[in-house]
N, C-alpha and C positions, 0 to 999 in steps of 0.2 A: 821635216820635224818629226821625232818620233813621238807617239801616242803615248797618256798616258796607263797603265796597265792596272785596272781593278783585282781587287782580292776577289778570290772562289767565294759560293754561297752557296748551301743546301738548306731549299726550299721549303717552309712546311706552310703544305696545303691547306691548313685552317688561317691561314691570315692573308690577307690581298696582296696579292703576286706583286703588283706595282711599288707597295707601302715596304716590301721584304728588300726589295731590289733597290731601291730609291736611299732606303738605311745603311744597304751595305755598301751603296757607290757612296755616301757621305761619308761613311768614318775611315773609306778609301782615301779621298778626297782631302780631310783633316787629317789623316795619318799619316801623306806622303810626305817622304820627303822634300826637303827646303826646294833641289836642286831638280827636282823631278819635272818629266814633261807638261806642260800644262794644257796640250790638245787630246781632247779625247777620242775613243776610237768611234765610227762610225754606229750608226744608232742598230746596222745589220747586224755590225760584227760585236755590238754590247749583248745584242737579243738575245745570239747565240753563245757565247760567254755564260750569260745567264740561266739560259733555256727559256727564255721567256719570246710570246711574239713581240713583235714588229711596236704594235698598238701598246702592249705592256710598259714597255721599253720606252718610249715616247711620253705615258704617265708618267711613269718615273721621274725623266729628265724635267718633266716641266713644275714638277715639284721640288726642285733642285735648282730650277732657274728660279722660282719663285722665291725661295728661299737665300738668295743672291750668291748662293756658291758658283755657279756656272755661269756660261751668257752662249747665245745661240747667234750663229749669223749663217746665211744663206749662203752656200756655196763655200763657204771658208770651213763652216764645221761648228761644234762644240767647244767650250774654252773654259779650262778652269780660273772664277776672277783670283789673281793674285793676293785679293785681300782675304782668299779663304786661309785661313792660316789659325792654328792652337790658340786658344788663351791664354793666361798666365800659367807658367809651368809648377808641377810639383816637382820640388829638388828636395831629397835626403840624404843630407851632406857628411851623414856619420855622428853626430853628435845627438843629443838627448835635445840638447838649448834647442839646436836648428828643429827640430823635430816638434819643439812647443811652439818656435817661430812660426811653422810653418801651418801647423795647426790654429793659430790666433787670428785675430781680425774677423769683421764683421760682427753679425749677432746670431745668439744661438736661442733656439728651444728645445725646452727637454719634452717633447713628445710624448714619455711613457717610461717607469722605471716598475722593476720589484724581480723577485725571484720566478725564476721560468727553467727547464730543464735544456740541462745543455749541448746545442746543438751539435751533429757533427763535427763543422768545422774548426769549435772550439773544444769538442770532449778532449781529443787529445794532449792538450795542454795541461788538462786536470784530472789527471789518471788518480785521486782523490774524492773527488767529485763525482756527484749526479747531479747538482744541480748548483746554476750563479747567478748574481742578480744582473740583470740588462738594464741598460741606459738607453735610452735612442732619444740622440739630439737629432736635430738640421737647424745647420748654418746656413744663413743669408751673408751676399757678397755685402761690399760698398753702399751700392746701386739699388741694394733690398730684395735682389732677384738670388732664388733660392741655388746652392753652390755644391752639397754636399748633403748628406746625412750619413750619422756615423750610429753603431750599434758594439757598446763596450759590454764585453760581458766579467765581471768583476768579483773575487772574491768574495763569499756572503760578510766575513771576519773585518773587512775593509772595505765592503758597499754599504755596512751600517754607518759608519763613521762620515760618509760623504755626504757632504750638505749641495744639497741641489741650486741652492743660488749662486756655488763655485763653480760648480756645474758649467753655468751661463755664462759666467764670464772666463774661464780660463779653460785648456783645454782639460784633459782626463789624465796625463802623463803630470802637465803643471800640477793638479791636485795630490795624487798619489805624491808625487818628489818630494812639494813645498808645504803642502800643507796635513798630510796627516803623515808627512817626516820617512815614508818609502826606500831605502835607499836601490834605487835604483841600479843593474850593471848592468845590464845589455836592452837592446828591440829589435828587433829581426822584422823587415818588412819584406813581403810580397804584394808585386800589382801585375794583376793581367788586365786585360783587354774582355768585356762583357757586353753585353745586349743588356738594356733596361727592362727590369721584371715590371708586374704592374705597378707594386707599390712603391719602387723606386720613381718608376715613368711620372707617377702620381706627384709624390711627393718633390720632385725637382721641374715637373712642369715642362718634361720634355717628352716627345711621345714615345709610345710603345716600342722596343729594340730597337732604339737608340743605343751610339755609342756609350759606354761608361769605361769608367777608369776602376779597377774595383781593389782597394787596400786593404790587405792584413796585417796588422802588428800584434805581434807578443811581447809584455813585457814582462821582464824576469827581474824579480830581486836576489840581493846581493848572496842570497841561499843556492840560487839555481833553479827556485820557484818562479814557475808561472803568475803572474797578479794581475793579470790583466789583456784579453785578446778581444782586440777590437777592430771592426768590419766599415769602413768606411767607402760611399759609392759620390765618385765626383765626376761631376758632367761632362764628360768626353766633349762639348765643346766649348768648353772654357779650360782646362786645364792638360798641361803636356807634363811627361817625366823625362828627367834630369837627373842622371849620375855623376858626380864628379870626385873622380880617382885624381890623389896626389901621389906624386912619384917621391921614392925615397928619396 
């Protein structure tokens, strides 16, 4: 049977070698594919993969068996248990609607709102602008266990108008559309693959670089204006992404 094959990691020597290594074999782990090996390579040849020792590598795993991803058996090896597998996925199926669908459910808090200067990853959107107002919710699943938090940064002209009890109940795309009348033409999303900052780790109750999913959307109105760029971080182990292209 072939092994399963870890992602690369570069190491940084302020955080505990075991705690680095043990995050980077989990979001391996939940990452892989469906069809993937499910024995892992020996605990020598993870060490050295790693650079870490013998002893290192052995923490790790047993923070990993702990955590019911693995199971350990003498002489057979390492196993990854098959019920390690994603959570509910995020699909962005092309539409605005599926985009509120997908956004909806559960309960939200609004964390913290008002004007703040605008960072990096959203100046470019508002080549207008020095400054927009922020929103930061986090949403709780079904279950009450914390799922995402999102960070809308929003025109000042159209964050006065938003009433924060919409806020709560519907997403920040639904509010703009439906209720202060937006007309809406495009959203452009990006999601990569990140490690949990602190205040994410914090705020979703998962530790320190952990996997995360981390989303960017812009949304443009029907001028070609930016109205709204929003930063949302969902817990790499509950949620997967999902493209689905239809053919002509």
């Amino acid at each position: 049977m072939n092994s399963f094959a870890p992602d690369s990691l570069v190491l940084n020597r302020k955080l505990p070698l075991w705690y680095q290594v043990s995050q980077s074999l989990r979001a391996s782990i939940l990452g892989r594919h469906a069809d993937a090996p499910l024995r892992l390579p020996t605990e020598d040849d993870l060490a050295e993969h790693y650079g870490v020792s013998v002893l290192t590598m052995r923490q790790a795993l047993k923070e990993l068996e702990t955590e019911g991803l693995i199971s350990r058996h003498r002489r057979r090896g390492t196993f990854i248990e098959p019920t390690a597998l994603r959570g509910a996925p995020v699909k962005l199926l092309g539409s605005v609607d599926a985009i509120v669908a997908q956004q909806s459910g559960g309960r939200t808090t609004i964390l913290s709102h008002g004007p703040v200067p605008l960072p990096a990853e959203a100046a470019e959107y508002f080549p207008d602008l020095t400054e927009a107002v922020a929103f930061r919710r986090l949403r709780h699943d079904e279950s009450g266990e914390p799922s995402n938090w999102a960070e809308n940064h929003v025109r000042p002209e159209l964050a006065a108008r938003i009433d924060l009890a919409d806020l709560e109940r519907w997403p920040m795309t639904k509010v703009l559309r439906d209720v202060l009348g937006v007309r809406i033409s495009r959203i452009t999303d990006t999601l990569e693959a990140r490690l949990a900052a602190p205040d994410t780790a914090r705020l979703l109750h998962v530790p320190l670089l952990s996997p995360i999913l981390h989303y960017t959307g812009v949304t443009y109105d029907d001028t070609g204006r930016a109205v709204d760029v929003v930063r949302i971080h969902y817990r790499g182990d509950r949620f997967s992404f999902t493209v689905t292209m239809e053919a002509p």
